[in-house]
C-alpha positions in Angstrom: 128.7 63.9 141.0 125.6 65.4 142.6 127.1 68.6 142.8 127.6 68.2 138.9 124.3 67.1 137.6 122.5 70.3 140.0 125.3 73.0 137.8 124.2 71.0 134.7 120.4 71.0 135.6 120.9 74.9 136.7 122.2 75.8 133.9 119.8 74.1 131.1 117.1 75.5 133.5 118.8 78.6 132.8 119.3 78.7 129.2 115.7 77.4 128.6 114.8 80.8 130.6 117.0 83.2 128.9 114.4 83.5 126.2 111.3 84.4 128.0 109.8 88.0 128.6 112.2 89.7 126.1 110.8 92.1 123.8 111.0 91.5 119.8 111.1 95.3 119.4 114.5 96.0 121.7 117.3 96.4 120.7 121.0 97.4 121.8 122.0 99.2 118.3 122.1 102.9 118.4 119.1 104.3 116.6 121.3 105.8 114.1 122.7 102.6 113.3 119.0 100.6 112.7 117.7 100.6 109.2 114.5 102.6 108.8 111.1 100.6 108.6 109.0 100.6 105.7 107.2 104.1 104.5 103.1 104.2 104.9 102.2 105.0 101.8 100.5 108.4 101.1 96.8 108.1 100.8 95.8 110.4 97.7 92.8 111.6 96.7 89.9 109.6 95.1 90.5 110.8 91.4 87.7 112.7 89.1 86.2 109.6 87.5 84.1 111.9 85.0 86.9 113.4 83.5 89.5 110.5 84.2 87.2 108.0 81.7 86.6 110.7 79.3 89.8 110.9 77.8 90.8 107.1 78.4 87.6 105.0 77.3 89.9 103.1 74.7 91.3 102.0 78.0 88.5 100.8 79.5 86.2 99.6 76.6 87.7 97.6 73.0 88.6 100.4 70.0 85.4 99.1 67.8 83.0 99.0 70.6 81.0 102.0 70.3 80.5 102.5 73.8 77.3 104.1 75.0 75.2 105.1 78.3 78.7 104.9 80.4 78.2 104.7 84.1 81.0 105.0 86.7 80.5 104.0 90.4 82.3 106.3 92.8 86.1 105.0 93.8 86.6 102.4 96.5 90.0 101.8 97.9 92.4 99.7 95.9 92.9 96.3 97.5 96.7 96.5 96.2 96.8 99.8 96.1 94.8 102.8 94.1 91.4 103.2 93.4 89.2 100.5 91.9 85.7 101.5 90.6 83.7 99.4 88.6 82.4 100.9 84.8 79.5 100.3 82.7 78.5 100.7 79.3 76.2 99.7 76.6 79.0 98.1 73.7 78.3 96.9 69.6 80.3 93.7 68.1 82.5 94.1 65.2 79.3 93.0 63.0 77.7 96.1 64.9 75.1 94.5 66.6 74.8 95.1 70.2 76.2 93.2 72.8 74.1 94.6 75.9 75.6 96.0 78.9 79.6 95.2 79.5 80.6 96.1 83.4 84.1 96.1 84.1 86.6 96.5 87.1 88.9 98.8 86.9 92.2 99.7 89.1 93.1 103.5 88.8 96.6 104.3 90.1 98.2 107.8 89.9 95.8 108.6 87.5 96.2 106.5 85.3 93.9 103.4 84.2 95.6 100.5 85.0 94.3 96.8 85.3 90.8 95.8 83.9 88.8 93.5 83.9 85.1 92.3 82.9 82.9 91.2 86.0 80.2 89.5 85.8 76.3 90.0 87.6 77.6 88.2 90.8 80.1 90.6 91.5 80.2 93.5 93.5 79.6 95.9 90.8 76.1 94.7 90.7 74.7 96.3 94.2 76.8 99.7 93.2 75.2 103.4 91.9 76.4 104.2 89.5 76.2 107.8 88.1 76.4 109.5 84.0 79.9 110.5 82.5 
């Protein structure tokens, strides 16, 4: 029986052991055979924000707003990808009174204006240069 529980005991001790120093990233698989990790995406280049907003202010601002005195900040890094830059600009109400200065975030991706959305002064947007169209 002694001779029993010291097997027993060696090989729990054993087992419990098998698992330590082992490396997460080794592997017995030929490299052919392992699937390929993800790609890093490709970090493009900060788009032309003057020309970009130009052509796409309906994207940015509403259709009747009237924008006027638009300010861009230069691009930052998108925080799920693209470029995100913050936009300013001096907008009328349908009645055509003015409503003061608008600032909005917005996400740039492949050149295109994507997401949007209005910030208000306790945002980041609020310590940001901003420079003329």
């Amino acid at each position: 029986m002694p001779r029993s529980v010291r097997l027993i005991a060696s090989l729990l001790v054993s087992v419990h052991l098998c698992g330590c120093a082992v490396d997460a990233n080794i592997g017995f698989v030929p490299d052919f055979m392992k699937q390929p990790g993800p790609r890093q995406p490709v970090a493009e280049a900060p788009p032309d924000l003057g020309r970009l907003l130009q052509g796409n202010l309906s994207a940015v601002f509403l259709q009747g707003s009237s924008p006027t005195n638009i300010r861009f900040s230069p691009p930052v890094a998108g925080k799920y990808g693209g470029w995100d830059t913050c936009v300013k600009g001096e907008v009328v109400g349908v009645t055509g009174q003015p409503l003061g200065v608008q600032t909005f975030l917005v996400n740039i991706d492949q050149e295109r204006v994507g997401r949007r959305e209005r910030v208000d002064a306790g945002h980041w947007c609020a310590r940001e240069s901003y420079k003329p169209i």
